[in-house]
C-alpha positions in Angstrom: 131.2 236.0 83.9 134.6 237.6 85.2 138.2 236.3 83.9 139.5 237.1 87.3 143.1 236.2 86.6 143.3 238.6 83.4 141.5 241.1 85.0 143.6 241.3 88.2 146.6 241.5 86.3 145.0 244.5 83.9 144.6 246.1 87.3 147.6 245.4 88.6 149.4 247.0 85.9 147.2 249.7 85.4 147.3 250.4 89.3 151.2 250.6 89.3 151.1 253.7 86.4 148.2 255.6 88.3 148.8 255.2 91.9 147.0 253.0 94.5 143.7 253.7 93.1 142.9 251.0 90.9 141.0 251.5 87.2 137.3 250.9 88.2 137.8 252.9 91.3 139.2 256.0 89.5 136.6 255.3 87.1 133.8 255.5 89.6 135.6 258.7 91.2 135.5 260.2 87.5 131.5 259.4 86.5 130.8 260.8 90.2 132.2 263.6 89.6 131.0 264.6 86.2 127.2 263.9 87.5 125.0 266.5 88.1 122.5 267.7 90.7 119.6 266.4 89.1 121.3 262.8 88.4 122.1 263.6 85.0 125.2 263.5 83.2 126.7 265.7 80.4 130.1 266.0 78.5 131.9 269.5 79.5 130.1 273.1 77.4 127.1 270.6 76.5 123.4 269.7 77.7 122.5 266.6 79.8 120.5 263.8 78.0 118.8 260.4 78.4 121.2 258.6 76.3 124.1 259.5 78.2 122.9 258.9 81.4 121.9 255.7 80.9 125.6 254.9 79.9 127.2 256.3 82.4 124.5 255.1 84.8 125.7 251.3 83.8 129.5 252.4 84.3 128.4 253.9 87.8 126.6 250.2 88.4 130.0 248.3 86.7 132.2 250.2 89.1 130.7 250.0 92.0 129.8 253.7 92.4 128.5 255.0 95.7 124.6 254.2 96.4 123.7 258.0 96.0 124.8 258.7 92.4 123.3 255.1 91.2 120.0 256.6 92.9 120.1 259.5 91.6 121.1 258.3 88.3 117.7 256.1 88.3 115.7 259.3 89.1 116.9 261.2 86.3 116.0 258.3 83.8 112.6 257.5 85.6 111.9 260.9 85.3 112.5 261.2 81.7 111.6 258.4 80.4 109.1 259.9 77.6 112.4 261.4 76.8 113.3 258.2 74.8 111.3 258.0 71.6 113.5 255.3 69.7 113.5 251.8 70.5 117.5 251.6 70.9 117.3 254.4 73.1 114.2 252.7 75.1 116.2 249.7 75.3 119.2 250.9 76.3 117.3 253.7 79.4 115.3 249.8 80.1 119.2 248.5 80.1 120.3 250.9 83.0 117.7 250.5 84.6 117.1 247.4 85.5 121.0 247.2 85.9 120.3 250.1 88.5 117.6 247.2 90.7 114.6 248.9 88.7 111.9 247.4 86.7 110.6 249.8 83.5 107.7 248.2 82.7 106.4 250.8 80.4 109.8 250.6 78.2 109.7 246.6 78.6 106.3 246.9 77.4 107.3 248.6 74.1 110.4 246.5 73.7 107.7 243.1 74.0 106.2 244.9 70.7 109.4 245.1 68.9 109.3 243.1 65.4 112.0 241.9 63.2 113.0 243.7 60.2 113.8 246.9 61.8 117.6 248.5 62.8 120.0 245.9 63.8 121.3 247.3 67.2 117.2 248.2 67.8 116.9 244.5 67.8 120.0 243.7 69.5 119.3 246.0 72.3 115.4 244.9 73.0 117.3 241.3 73.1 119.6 243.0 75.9 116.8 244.4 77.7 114.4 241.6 77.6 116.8 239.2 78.7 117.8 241.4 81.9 114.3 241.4 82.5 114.5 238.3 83.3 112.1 237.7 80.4 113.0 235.1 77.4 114.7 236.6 74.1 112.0 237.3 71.4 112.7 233.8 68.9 111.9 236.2 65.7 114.4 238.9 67.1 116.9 236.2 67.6 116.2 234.5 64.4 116.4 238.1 62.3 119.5 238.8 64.2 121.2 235.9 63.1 119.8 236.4 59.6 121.8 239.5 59.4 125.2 238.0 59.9 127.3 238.8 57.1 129.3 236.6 54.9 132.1 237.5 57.2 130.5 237.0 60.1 130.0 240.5 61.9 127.4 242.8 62.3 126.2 246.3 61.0 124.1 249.4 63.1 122.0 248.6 60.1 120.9 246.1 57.2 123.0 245.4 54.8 125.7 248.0 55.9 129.3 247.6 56.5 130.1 245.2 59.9 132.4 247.2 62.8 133.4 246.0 65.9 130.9 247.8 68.1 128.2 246.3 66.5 129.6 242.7 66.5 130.2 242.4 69.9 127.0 244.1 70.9 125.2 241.0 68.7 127.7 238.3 70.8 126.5 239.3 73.8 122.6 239.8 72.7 123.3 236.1 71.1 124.9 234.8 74.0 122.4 236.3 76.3 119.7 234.6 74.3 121.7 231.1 74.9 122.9 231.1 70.9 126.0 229.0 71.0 127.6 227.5 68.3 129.0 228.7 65.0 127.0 232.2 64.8 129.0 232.7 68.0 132.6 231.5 66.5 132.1 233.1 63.6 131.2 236.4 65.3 134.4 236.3 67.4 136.8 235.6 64.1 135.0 238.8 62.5 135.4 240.8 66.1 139.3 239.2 65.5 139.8 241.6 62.3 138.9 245.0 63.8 142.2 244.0 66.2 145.3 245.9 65.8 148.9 245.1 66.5 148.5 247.4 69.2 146.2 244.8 71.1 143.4 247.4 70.9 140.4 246.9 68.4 139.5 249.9 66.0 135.8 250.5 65.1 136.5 249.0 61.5 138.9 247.0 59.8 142.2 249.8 59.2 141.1 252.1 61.8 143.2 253.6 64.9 142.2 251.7 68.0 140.2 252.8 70.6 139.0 252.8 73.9 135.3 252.1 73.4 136.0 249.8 70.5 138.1 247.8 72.8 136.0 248.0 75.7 133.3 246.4 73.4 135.1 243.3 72.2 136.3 243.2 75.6 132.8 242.7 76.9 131.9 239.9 73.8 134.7 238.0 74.6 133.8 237.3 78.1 130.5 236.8 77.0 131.3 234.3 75.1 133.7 233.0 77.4 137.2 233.8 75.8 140.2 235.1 76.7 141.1 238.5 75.8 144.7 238.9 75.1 146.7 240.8 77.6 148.2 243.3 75.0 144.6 244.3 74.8 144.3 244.6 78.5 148.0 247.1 77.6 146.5 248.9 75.1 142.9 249.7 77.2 145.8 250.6 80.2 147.6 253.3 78.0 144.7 255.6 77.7 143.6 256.2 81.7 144.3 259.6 82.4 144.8 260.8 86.1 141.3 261.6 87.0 140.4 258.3 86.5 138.8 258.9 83.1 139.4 257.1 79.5 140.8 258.8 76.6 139.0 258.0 73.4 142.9 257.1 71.6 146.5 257.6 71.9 145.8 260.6 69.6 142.4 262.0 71.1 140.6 262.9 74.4 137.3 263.1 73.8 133.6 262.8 75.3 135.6 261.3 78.2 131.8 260.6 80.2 130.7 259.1 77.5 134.5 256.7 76.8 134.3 256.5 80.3 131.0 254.8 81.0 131.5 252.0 78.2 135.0 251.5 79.5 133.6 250.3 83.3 131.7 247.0 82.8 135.0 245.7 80.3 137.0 246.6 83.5 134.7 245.0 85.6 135.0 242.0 83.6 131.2 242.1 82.5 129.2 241.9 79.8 125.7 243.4 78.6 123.2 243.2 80.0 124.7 243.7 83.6 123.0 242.3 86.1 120.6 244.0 88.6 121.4 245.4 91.5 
């Protein structure tokens, strides 16, 4: 679901510090760019992988990137899909994929074999990919997932580890996506609520600088779970486009830009995982 109104205005704003081009466009322009021959992507001096792709393959979808990098994009991660050997990273390729118009059935095949008790975001993510499928949300992965709520109402990468902001808004938006309403949701969006800074921007945990990605995250939760997002935090996720359309990871560092980038696009877009197919 879009927040048109806030969105517009983020663009607006943004569109007025960089020029015409507007954020998701100069976004696109970027990940275009930074693709390779083959489809693949890669941060500057390193090797392409899966895992990347398949982010910036969903920020090529989110912004509305040209037809031939999306397809290409799909080849690379069709093409390497053995390439994959960990369920997050299954579910996530599965998660680009069908946001690209394709339908893994190997990777959704593995996912339907998924069982509770394993990494969070593992679960979180087979819930993501299921669910864009078109295919209902596993009730024991559901059921764990809520089970691992903590006290405080966020999530962890992991059991029984500290709760960040990532990871909380990646469960909002597996829970939402699964139908969950209700007070897991609430309280999951008064824990996301604490990784905010005065800044408008959310850090990764509680005291931490704020960043683009982090931001970009509980971005995507709230409009999953149909709330406002302030428009300081709109400011804040303004502040760090660079001229070549990319996303610095802070106010104090540029880094893996792709990678910030690709994560950045859907919360522009005003969508939340999983994205829906082409």
């Amino acid at each position: 679901m879009k927040l048109l109104g806030t969105l517009m205005a983020a663009l607006v704003l943004a569109s007025v510090a960089a020029g015409s081009t507007s954020p998701l466009q100069g976004a696109a322009a970027y990940l275009v760019g930074a693709q390779q021959a083959d489809g693949a992507f890669a941060e500057a001096g390193r090797q392409a992988d899966t895992s990347l792709t398949a982010w910036a393959a969903l920020g090529l979808v989110a912004s509305h990137a040209s037809a031939d990098a999306r397809a290409k994009a799909l080849a690379y991660l069709r093409a390497h899909e053995a390439d994959s050997p960990q369920i997050t990273d299954i579910a996530l390729a599965a998660v680009a994929r069908i946001a690209l118009g394709d339908r893994p059935d190997a990777l959704l095949a593995k996912l339907r074999g998924v069982q509770p008790g394993g990494l969070v975001n593992a679960e979180t993510w087979t819930i993501l990919a299921l669910r864009g499928a078109g295919e209902p949300a596993p009730g024991a992965l559901v059921e764990d997932l809520l089970a691992t709520q903590s006290r405080t109402g966020g999530w962890s990468w992991t059991r029984h580890g500290a709760s960040d902001s990532n990871d909380t808004a990646a469960a909002i938006e597996a829970l939402r996506a699964a139908s969950v309403t209700g007070r897991p949701v609430v309280r999951g969006l008064v824990a996301l609520r604490g990784f905010r800074n005065r800044d408008g921007g959310y850090g990764l945990t509680r005291g931490r600088d704020s960043d683009a990605q982090s931001t970009a995250w509980a971005i995507q939760a709230l409009i999953a779970a149909r709330s406002k997002p302030l428009a300081a935090t709109w400011r804040f996720l303004a502040k760090l486009r660079r001229v070549d359309g990319s996303y610095r990871y802070s106010l104090r560092y540029a880094t893996t830009p792709v990678w910030v980038t690709a994560q950045v696009a859907p919360a522009l877009a005003g969508l939340a995982y999983p994205l829906p197919g082409e």
